[in-house]
Structure formats: C-alpha cells, structure tokens
N, C-alpha and C positions, 0 to 999 in steps of 0.2 A: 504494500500500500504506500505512497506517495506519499511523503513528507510534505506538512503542512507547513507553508513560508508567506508570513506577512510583509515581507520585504522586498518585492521585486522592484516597484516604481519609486523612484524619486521623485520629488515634490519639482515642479518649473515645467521646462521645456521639454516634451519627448521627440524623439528621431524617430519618426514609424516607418516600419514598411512592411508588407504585403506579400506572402507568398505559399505558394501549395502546401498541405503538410504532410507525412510520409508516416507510416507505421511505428518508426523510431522515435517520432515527438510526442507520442502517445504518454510518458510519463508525466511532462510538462504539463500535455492535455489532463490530464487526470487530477495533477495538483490545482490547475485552475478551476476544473468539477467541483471539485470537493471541497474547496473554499467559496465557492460564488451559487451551490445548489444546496438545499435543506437535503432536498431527493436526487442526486447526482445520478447520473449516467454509470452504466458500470463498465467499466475494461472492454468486457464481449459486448458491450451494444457501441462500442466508440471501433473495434477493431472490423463487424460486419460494417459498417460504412465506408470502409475504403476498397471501393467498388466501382467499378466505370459510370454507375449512374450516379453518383454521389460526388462532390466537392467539397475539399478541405482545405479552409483558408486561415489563415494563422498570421496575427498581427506580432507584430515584434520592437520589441527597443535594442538595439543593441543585438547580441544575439539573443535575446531573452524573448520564447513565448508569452504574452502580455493577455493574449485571446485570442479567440479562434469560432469560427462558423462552421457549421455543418449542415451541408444542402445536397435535398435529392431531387434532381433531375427524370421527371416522366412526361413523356409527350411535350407538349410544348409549356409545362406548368414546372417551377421551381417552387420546392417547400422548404422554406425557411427551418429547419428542426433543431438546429439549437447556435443560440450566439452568445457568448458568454465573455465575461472581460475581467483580468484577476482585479478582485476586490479594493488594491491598494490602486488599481490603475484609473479605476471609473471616474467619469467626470470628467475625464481631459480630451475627451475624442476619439478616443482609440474604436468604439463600439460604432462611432457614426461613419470614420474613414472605414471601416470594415464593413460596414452594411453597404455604403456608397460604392466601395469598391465589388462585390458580389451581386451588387444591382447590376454596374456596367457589364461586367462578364458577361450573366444572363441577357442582357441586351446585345449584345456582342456576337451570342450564342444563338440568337431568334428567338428566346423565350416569351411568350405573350403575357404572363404573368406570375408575382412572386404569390403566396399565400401562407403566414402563420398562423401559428399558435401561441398567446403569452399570458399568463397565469393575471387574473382581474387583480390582485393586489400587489403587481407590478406595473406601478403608475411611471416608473423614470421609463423602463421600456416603452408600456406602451407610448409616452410623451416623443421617444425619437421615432418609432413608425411612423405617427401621427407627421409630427414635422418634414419625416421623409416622403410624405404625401399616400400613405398605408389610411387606408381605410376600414371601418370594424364592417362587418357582414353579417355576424352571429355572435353564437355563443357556443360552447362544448361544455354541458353542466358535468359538473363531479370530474375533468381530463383529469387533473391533476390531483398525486397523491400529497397530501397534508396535512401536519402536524394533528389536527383535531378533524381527520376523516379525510375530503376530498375536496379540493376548489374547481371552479370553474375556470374556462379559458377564454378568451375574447377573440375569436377569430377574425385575422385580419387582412387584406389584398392590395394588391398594388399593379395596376395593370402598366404592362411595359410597351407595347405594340399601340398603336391607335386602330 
C-alpha cells in the first residue's frame, strides 16, 4: 500500500505539464487515490484501465505526479471516470489545465461529447465543470459509496462537436 505524503506541492508558482501515464506511475497514482478519495479506486480497477479504449493523463511539477484523469473512450462519447488532484496541490490549476487539456484531445480525436459523474457534495468540482461550460443532465441516486450509506451523483455533459 502506498505511502501516504502531505508534501508534494509547494506553496507559489507550479511548472505543469501534461502527459500519458504508463502502468509504472501506478504507485504515485494510488498515493494521490488515497489521499484525495474517502472511497479510493483500488490497484485492479486503476490497472484494467490501461486499455486502448481508455486515456491516462497525469499532471506533473517537476517530475512529480500532482494528478491524473482517467477516461474511457466508446463510440464517439468520452466518460470523464475519474480526475483527481493530490490534496496539497488543489486550488492552483492543476485540475482545470488537466481537464482543459483532455477536453482538447477529445476534440482533436472527433469526440462529440464529454459526460460525468461527480458526487453532489462536491461543490469545488462541480464549480470547475460548470465554468468549463459542463452542464448537469440528471442525477445517479445512491452512485456513490458513503461514509453514512450512499450519495448521489450529478450527472454532467459537455458537448464538443456542434
């Protein structure tokens, strides 16, 4: 199990960048799991994602995993399925250049639309879909598992094509 570290960002300016992630960043991945989810993802569900129909993008400072998205590609619909940004990093952009960046991809790709899932007493998330011009659609009662039973999910879209 993955050593838990409160320390990866420093406080100011970060250097980000942008790129694929690979079976071996999987440990990094896990530390950011497990500090930024109540209900983390486990190992086997982060290891079947790296699959041709799936994308794995992974923000970084320096050489350091910061955060990372997880997206499955079917037909011409991208599903957002998990974007997560380590704890000490949030708030300084790293979460919006990585969504901004996986939007263009998918546009790049032909995709006509992104579509997630994000737990209703996640207001900063849903606050950047929103801003990213994501749209709420529904709801998914009980999606998520939680501390006292089950939350609901706000489902949300973002058309790419006109």
């Amino acid at each position: 199990m993955p050593k838990r570290d409160d320390s990866y960002c420093a406080a100011g300016e970060l250097d980000l960048t942008i790129r694929p992630l690979e079976p071996r960043d999987l440990p990094e991945m896990l530390n950011i799991e497990l500090q930024g989810y109540s209900h983390p993802w486990s190992e086997g569900i982060f290891r079947d994602c790296f699959k041709p129909s799936y994308r794995l993008w992974g923000v970084c400072q320096g050489g350091s995993l910061v955060g990372y998205a997880v997206i499955s590609y079917v037909l011409d619909e991208v599903h957002l399925l998990n974007l997560c940004i380590h704890p000490g990093c949030r708030g300084q952009g790293a979460g919006k250049l990585l969504l901004r960046y996986l939007l263009a991809e998918a546009a790049r790709e032909c995709m006509n639309q992104v579509i997630l899932e994000v737990r209703l007493s996640n207001n900063v998330a849903s606050k950047l879909y929103r801003n990213e011009g994501f749209e709420e659609i529904g709801r998914r009662p009980r999606y998520y598992p939680a501390a006292s039973g089950r939350e609901d999910a706000r489902v949300m879209t973002l058309l790419l094509q006109p």
